[in-house]
C-alpha positions as CSV (number, residue, x, y, z in Angstrom):
1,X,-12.6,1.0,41.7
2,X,-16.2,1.5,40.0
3,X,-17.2,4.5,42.4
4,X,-16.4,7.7,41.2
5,X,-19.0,9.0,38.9
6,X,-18.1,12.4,39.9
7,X,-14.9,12.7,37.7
8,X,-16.7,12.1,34.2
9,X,-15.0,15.2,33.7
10,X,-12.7,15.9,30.6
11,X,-9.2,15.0,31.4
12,X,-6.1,17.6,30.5
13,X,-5.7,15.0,27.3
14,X,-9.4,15.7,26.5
15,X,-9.2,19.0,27.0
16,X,-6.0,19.2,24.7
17,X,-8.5,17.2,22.0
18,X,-11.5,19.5,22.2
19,X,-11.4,20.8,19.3
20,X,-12.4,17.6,17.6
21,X,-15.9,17.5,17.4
22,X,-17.9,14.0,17.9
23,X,-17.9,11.6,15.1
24,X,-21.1,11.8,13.0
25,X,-24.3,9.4,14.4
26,X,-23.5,5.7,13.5
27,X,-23.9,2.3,14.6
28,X,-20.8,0.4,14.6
29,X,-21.1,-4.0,14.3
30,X,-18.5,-5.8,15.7
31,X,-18.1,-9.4,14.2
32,X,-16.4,-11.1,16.5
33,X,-17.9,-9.7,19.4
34,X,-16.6,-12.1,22.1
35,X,-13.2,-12.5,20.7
36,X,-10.1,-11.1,22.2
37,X,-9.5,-8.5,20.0
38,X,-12.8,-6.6,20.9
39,X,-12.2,-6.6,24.5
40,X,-8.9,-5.8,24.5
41,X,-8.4,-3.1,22.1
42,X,-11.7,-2.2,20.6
43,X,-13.7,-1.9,23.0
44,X,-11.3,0.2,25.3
45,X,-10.4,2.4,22.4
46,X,-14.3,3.1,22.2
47,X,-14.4,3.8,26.3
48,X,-11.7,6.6,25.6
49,X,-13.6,8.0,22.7
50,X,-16.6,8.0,24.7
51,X,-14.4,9.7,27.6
52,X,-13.1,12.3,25.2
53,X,-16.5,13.2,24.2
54,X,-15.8,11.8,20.3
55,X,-18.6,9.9,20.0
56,X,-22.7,11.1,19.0
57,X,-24.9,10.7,21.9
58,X,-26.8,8.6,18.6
59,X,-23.7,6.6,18.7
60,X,-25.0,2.7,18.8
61,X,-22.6,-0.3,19.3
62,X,-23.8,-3.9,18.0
63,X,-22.2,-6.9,18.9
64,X,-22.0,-10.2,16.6
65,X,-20.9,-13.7,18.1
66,X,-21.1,-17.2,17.5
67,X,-21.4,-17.3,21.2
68,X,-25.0,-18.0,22.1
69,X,-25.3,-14.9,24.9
70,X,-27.5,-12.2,26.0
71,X,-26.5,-8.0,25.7
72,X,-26.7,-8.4,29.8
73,X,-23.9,-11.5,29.4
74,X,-21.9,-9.3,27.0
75,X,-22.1,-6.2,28.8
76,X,-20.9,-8.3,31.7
77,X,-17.9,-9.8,30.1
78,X,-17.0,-6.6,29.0
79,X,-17.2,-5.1,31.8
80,X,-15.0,-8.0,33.8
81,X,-11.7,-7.4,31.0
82,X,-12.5,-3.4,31.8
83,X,-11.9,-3.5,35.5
84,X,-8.7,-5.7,35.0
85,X,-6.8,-2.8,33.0
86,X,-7.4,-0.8,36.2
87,X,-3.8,-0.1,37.4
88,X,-2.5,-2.9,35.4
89,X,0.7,-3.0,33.7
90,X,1.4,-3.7,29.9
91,X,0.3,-1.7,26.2
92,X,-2.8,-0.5,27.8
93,X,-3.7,-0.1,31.0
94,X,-6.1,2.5,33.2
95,X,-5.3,4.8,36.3
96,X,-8.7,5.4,36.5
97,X,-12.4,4.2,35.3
98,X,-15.3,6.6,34.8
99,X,-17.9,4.4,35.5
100,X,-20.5,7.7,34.3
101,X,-18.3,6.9,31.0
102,X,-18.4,3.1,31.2
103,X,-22.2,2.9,32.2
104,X,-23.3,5.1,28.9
105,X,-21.3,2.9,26.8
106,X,-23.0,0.3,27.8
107,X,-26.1,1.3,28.0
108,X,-25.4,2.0,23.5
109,X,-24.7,-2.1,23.1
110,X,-26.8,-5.0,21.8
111,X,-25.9,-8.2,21.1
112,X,-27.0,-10.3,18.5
113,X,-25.6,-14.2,17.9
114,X,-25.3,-16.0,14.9
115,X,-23.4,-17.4,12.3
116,X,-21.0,-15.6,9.9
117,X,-21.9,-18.5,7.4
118,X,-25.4,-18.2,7.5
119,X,-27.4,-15.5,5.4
120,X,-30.3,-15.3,8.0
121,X,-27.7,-13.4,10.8
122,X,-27.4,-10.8,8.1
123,X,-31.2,-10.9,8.0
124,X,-31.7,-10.6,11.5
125,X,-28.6,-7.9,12.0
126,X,-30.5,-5.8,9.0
127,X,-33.8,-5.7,10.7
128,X,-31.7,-5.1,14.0
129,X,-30.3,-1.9,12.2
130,X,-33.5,-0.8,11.1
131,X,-34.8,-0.3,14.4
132,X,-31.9,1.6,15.8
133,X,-32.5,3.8,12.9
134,X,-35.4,4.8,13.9
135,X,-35.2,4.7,17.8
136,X,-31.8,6.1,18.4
137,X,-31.0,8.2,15.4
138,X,-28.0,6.9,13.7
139,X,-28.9,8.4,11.2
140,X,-28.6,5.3,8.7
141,X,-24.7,5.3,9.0
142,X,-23.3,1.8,9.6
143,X,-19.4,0.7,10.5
144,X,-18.5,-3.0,10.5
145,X,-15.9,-4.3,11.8
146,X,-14.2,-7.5,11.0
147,X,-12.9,-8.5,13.7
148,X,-12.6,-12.3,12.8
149,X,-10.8,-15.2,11.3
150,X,-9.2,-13.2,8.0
151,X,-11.1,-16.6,6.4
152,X,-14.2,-14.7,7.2
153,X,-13.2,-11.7,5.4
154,X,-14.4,-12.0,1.7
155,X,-17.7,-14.3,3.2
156,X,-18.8,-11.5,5.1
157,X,-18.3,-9.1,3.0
158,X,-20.1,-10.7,0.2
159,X,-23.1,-11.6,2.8
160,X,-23.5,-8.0,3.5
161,X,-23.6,-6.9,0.3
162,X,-25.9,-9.5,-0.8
163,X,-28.4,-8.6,2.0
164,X,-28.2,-4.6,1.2
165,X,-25.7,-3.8,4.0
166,X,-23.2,-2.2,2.0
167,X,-25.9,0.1,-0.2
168,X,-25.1,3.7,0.4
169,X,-27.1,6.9,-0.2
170,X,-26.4,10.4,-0.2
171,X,-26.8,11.0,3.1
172,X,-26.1,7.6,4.6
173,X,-22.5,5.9,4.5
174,X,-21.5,2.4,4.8
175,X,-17.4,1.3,5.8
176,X,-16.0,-1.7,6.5
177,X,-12.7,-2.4,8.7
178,X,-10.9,-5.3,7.8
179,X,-7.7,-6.7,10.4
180,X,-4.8,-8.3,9.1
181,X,-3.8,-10.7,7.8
182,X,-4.9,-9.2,4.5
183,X,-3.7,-12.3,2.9
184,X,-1.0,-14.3,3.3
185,X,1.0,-13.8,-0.1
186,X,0.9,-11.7,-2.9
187,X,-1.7,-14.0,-4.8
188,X,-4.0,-14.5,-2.2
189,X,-3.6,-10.7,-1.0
190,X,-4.9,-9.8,-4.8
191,X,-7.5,-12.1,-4.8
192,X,-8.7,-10.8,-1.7
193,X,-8.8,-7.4,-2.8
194,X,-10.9,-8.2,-6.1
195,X,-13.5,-10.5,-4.1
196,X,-14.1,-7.7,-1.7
197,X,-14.3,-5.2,-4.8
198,X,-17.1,-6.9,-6.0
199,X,-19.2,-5.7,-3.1
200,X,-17.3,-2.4,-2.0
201,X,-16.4,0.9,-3.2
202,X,-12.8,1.7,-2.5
203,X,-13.6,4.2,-0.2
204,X,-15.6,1.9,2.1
205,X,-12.8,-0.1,2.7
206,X,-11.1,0.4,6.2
207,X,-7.7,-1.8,6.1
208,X,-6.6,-1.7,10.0
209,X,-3.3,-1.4,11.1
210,X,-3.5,-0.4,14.9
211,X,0.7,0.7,14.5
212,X,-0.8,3.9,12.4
213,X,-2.6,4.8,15.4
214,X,0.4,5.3,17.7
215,X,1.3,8.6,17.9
216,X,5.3,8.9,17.1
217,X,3.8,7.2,14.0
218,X,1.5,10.5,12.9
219,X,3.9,12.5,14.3
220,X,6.8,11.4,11.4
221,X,5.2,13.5,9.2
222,X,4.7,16.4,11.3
223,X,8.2,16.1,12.5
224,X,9.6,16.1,9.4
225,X,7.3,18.2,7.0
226,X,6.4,20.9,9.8
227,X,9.8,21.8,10.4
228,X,12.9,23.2,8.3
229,X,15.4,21.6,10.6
230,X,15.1,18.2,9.5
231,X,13.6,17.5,6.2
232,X,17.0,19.1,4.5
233,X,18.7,16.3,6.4
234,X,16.1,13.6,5.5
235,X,18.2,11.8,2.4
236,X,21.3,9.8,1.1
237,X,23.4,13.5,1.3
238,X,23.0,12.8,5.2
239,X,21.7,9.5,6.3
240,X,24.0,6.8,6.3
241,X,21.5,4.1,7.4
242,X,17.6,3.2,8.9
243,X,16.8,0.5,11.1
244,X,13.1,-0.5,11.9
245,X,13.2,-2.5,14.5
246,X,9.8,-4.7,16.4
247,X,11.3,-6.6,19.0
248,X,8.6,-8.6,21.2
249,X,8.8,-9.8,24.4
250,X,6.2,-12.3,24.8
251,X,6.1,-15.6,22.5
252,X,3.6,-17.3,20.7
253,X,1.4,-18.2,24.0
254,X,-1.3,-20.1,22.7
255,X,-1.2,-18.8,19.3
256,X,0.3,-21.7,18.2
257,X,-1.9,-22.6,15.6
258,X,-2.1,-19.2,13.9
259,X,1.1,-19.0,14.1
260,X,2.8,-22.2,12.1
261,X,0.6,-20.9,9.3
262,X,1.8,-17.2,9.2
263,X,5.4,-16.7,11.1
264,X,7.1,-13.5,11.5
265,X,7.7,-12.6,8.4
266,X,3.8,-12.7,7.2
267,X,2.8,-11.5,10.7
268,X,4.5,-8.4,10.6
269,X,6.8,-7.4,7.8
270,X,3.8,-6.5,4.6
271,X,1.9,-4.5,7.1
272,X,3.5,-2.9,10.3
273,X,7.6,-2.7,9.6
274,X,6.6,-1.2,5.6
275,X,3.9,1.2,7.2
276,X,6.9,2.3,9.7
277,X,8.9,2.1,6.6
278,X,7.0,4.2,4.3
279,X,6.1,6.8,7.1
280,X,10.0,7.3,7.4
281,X,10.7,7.4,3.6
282,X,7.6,8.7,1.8
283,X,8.1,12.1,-0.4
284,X,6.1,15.2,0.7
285,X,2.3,15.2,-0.3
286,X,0.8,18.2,-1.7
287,X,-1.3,17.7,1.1
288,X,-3.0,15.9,3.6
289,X,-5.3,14.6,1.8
290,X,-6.3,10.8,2.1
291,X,-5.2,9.5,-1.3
292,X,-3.0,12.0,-1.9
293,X,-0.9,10.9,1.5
294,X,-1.4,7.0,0.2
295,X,-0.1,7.4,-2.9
296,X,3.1,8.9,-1.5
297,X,3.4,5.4,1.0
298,X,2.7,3.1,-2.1
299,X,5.2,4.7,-4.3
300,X,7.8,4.2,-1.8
301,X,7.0,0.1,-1.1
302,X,6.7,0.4,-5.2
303,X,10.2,1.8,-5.3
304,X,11.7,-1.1,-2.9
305,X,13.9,-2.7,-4.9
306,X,12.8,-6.8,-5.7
307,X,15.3,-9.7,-4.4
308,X,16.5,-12.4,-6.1
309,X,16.5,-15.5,-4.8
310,X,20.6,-15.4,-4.3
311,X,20.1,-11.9,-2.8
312,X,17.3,-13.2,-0.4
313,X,19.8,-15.9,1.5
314,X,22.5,-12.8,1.6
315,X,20.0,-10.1,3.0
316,X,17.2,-11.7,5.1
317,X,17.5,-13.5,8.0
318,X,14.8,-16.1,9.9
319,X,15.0,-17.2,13.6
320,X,13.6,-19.5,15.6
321,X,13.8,-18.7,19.5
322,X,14.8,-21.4,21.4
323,X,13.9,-21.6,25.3
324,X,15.8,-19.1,27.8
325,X,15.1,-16.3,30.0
326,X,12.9,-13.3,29.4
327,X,12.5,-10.9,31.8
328,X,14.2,-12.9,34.5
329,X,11.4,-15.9,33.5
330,X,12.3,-19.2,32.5
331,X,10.6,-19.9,28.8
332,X,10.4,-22.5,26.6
333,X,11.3,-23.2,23.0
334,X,8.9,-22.3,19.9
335,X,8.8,-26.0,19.0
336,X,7.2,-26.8,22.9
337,X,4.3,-24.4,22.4
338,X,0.9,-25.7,22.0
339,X,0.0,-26.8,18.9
340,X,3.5,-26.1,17.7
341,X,5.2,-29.2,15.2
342,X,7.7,-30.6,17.2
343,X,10.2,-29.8,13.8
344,X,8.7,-27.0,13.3
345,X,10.1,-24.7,10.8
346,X,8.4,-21.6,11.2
347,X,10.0,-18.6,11.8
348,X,9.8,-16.7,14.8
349,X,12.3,-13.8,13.9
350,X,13.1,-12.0,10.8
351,X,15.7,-9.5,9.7
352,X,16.2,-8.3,6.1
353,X,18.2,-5.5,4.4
354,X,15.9,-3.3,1.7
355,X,16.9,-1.2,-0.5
356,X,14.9,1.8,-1.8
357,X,15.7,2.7,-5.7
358,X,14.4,6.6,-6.0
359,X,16.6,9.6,-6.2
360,X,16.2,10.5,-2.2
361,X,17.5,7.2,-0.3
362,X,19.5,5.8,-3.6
363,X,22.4,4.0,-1.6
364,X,20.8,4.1,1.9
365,X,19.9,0.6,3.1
366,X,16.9,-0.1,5.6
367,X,17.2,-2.7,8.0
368,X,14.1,-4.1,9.5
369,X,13.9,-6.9,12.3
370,X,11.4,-7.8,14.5
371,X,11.0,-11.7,16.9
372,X,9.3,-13.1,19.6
373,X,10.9,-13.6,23.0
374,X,13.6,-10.9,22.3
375,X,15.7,-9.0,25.4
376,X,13.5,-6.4,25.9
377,X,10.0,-5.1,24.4
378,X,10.7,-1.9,22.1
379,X,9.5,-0.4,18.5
380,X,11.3,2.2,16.9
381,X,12.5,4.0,14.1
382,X,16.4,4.7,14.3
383,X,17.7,7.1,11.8
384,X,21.5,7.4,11.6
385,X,23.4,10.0,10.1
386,X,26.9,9.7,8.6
387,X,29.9,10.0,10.5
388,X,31.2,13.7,10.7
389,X,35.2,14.1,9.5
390,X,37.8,12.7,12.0
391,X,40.7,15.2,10.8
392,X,39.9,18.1,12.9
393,X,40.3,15.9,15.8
394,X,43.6,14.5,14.7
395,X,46.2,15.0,18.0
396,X,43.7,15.0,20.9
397,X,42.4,12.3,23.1
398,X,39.7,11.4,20.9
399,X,40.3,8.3,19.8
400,X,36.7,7.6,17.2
401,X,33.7,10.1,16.3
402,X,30.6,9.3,17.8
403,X,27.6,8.3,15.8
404,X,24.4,11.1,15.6
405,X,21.3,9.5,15.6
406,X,17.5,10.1,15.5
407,X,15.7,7.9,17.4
408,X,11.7,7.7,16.8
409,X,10.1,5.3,19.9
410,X,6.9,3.9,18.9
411,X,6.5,1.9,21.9
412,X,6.9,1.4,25.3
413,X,8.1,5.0,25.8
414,X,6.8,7.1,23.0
415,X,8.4,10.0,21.9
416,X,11.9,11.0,19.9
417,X,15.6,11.3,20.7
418,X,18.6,12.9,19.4
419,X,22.3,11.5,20.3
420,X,25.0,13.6,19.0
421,X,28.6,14.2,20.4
422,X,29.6,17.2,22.8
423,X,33.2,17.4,24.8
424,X,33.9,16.4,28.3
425,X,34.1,18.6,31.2
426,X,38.1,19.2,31.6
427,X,41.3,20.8,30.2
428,X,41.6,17.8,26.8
429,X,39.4,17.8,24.0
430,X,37.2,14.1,24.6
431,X,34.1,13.5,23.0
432,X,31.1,11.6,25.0
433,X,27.8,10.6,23.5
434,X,24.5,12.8,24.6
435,X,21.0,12.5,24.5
436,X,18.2,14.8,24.1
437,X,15.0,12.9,24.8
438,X,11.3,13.9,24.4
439,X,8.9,12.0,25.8
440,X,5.1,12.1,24.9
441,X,4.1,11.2,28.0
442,X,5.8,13.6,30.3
443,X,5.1,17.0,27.8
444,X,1.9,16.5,26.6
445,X,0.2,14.2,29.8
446,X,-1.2,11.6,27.6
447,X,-3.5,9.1,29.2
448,X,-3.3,5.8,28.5
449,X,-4.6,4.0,25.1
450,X,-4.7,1.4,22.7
451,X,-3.7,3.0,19.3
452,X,-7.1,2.3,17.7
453,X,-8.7,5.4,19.2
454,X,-7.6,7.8,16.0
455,X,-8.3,4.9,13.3
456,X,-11.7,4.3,15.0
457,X,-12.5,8.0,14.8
458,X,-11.3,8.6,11.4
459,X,-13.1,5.8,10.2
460,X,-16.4,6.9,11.1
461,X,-15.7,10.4,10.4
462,X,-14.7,9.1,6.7
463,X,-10.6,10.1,6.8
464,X,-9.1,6.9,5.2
465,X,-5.1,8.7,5.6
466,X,-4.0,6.0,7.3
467,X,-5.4,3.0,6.2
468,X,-4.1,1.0,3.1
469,X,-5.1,1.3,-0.1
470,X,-5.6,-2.1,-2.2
471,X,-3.0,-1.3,-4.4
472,X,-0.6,-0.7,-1.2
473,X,-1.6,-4.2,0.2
474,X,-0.7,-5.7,-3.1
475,X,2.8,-3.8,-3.3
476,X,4.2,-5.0,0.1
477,X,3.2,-7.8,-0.5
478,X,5.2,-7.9,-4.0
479,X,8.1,-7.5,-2.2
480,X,7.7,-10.0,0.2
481,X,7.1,-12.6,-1.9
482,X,10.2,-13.3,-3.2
483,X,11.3,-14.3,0.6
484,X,8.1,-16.3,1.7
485,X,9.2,-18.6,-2.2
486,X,13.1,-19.0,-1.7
487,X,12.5,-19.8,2.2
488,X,9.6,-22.4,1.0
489,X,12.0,-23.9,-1.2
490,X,14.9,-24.1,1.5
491,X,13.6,-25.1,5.0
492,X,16.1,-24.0,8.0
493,X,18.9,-26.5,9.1
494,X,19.5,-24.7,12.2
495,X,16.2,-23.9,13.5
496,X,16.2,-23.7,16.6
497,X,18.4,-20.3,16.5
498,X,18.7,-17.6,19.2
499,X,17.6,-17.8,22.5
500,X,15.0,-16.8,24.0
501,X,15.6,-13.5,25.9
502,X,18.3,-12.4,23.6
503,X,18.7,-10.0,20.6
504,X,18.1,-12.3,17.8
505,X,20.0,-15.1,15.8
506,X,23.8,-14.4,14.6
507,X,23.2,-14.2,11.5
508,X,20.9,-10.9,11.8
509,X,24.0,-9.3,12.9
510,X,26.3,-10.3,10.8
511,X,23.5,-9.1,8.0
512,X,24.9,-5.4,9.3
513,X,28.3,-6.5,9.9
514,X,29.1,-7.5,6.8
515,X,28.4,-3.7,5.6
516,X,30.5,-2.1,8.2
517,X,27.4,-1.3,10.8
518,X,25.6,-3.1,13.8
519,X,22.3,-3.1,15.5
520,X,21.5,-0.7,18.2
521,X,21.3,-2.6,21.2
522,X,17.8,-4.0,23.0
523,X,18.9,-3.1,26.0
């Protein structure tokens, strides 16, 4: 598994990515060093880079725990989670392991342990930095990343600053990555925002969301923008209807904690269904520019009309999953998971209908769902366009017109597909639904990743295109908010709602009913 340092050689992908150059010297802090999040996504994503030739040979990786370990223990667990994505199925997974790759990546980390709450780990990390300075050559740029408890968050930030962490120069730069939740309403969101203001520039602030890294996701623009086939099409003239659609097929696990906090609607709905949204609907930018790119996303969330609290019981939608069968497995109920209330009422699904007041999607409703322990594990983007005239087809055998639709796969299978109507082999006019399908995977040989590579990159190269903006964070959250206070005031009755394994409660689908359409199908 660990014995072919001969192929540390640049696959086809790498080869296909050459042309971006390795991200400037820097060493990078993880907070949070032996959490999950690191070694399942971060690191990895930094294994890739490393195997893609993206990062400095300067390049120095610091690890901060609570966890009272050595860099030898660290490097150890590590490298245990890296050899058990070898040939393993799920998000990410490896074929192969360079150990050439794997070995110098190790051979950049430290470890230091400590406290987030006490000033003399910020000490200790700022003399840390000091030497690597000197010794390695980072040059004096620093990355931290937050990967923590989002109660940490404005603590750590402020510690930095207050121990001269987050003091730029000229030639030295200083960024910050921040995970979600950022917040867990609009108040708190805000308040965040200004604590972590006090310390930060703007432009130093690195607000993750690890869907942006997908790429179907950075290819909406391109797909749209690059090409005068479909951006003529993109608008109410055309598109009868959008739905954004996260449908998960594990369950809470032993997130139960977290989880009767937050529910579906904070977990995903502010940050990854409106940066899906606002990829799909955002007006051209003059450019590519960072801000000029986030101010096109922001105005669209801005533009999202507000609901009413009578408006808020007719167009969103909460589930709880019940037990059932996923994926031929036996699971149980929401309200049976560890550290779950046995009456809990926190949601587990969420479905809403938004409505988008500028000139381009005036009349064109978004639908967005997403839930735990759903049929089948998919995120996508389906765009459908409206229904061509039936009276040509008056006197034949076809009996309906077929729906076109544009369908943008985030995950499992990334990549785009185009259903349309064409006629049956034989002497009568009938009309059958096709498919043209491209698949990332298959046309450009993509090897396997996490989604973080490109944000990871593009934060320490200084591109902040896809990261949020405060004044984005604070706008999804505005239209959230109204939800999160009528469904506070009226707790569910029926709770526990769909089963597990299934596509959601009745009531999502009667949301789409009830305007003449239905949900594409899980299957």
């Amino acid at each position: 598994m660990l014995d072919k340092p001969e192929r540390y050689a640049r696959s086809k992908a790498a080869q296909q990515t050459a042309s971006a150059p390795a991200a400037p010297p820097c060493a990078m802090v993880i907070f949070g060093a032996a959490g999950d999040l690191t070694k399942r996504l971060v690191v990895p994503a930094l294994y890739n880079l490393a195997n893609d030739h993206r990062l400095a040979g300067e390049f120095r990786l610091v690890g901060v725990d609570l966890a009272d370990m050595s860099a030898e223990q660290w490097r150890a667990h590590l490298t245990d989670a890296m050899k058990g994505y070898v040939a393993k199925d799920g998000e990410f997974h490896l074929d192969d392991f360079v150990q050439t790759t794997w070995q110098w990546l190790t051979e950049q980390m430290s470890y230091l342990p400590g406290d987030l709450t006490n000033p003399d780990t910020y000490r200790r990390l700022g003399e840390h930095l000091a030497g690597l300075d000197k010794t390695a050559g980072t040059a004096g740029n620093h990355l931290f990343y937050l990967a923590v408890a989002d109660r940490f968050f404005g603590p750590a930030v402020a510690a930095l600053g207050a121990a001269g962490l987050t003091k730029e120069s000229d030639r030295q730069w200083r960024r910050v990555i921040i995970e979600k939740p950022f917040g867990h309403d609009f108040a708190s969101a805000k308040a965040l925002n200004a604590e972590i203001l006090k310390t930060l520039h703007e432009r130093q602030i690195y607000r993750i969301d690890h869907f942006l890294g997908k790429e179907t996701v950075q290819n909406i623009m391109a797909l749209r923008f690059a090409n005068g086939l479909f951006e003529p099409l993109w608008n109410r003239h055309q598109i009868d209807h959008v739905q954004i659609t996260v449908a998960e097929t594990v369950g809470v696990e032993q997130r139960g904690k977290f989880y009767e906090k937050t529910g579906a609607l904070r977990d995903m709905v502010p940050n990854h269904l409106f940066q899906l949204l606002t990829m799909t609907a955002m007006e051209p930018p003059i450019s590519f520019d960072a801000d000029e790119v986030r101010s096109k996303k922001t105005e669209v969330i801005q533009a999202i009309r507000p609901l009413d609290p009578e408006q808020v019981f007719k167009d969103a939608v909460r589930g709880q999953y019940d037990a059932g069968r996923v994926l031929g497995e036996q699971v149980r109920a929401y309200r049976q998971e560890p550290n779950v209330a046995p009456n809990s009422t926190t949601e587990t699904y969420i479905a809403c209908k938004l409505d988008i007041d500028n000139w381009r999607w005036a009349g064109v409703p978004f639908y967005l769902r997403t839930g735990k322990y759903m049929k089948s594990r998919s995120t996508e983007i389906a765009i459908r366009f409206h229904q061509a005239p039936y009276a040509l087809f008056r006197g034949t055998n076809v009996e309906r017109m077929h729906p076109n639709w544009m369908i943008l796969r985030i995950q499992p299978d990334e990549g785009i597909a185009l259903e349309f109507a064409a006629k049956r082999p034989g002497p009568t006019v009938t009309l059958d639904t096709v498919t043209m399908n491209f698949a990332y995977k298959t046309y450009f040989k993509m090897e396997p990743d996490t989604g973080y590579e490109t944000l990871l990159y593009d934060c320490m190269i200084g591109d902040a295109t896809l990261f949020q903006r405060a004044d984005t964070v604070e706008a999804g959250w505005q239209v959230v908010q109204p939800i999160l206070d009528a469904w506070a005031n009226n707790p569910p009755r029926d709770f526990p709602n769909y089963s597990a394994g299934s596509d959601g409660p009745a009531a999502a689908d009667a949301l789409l009913t009830c305007d003449g359409r239905a949900w594409r199908s899980l299957d």
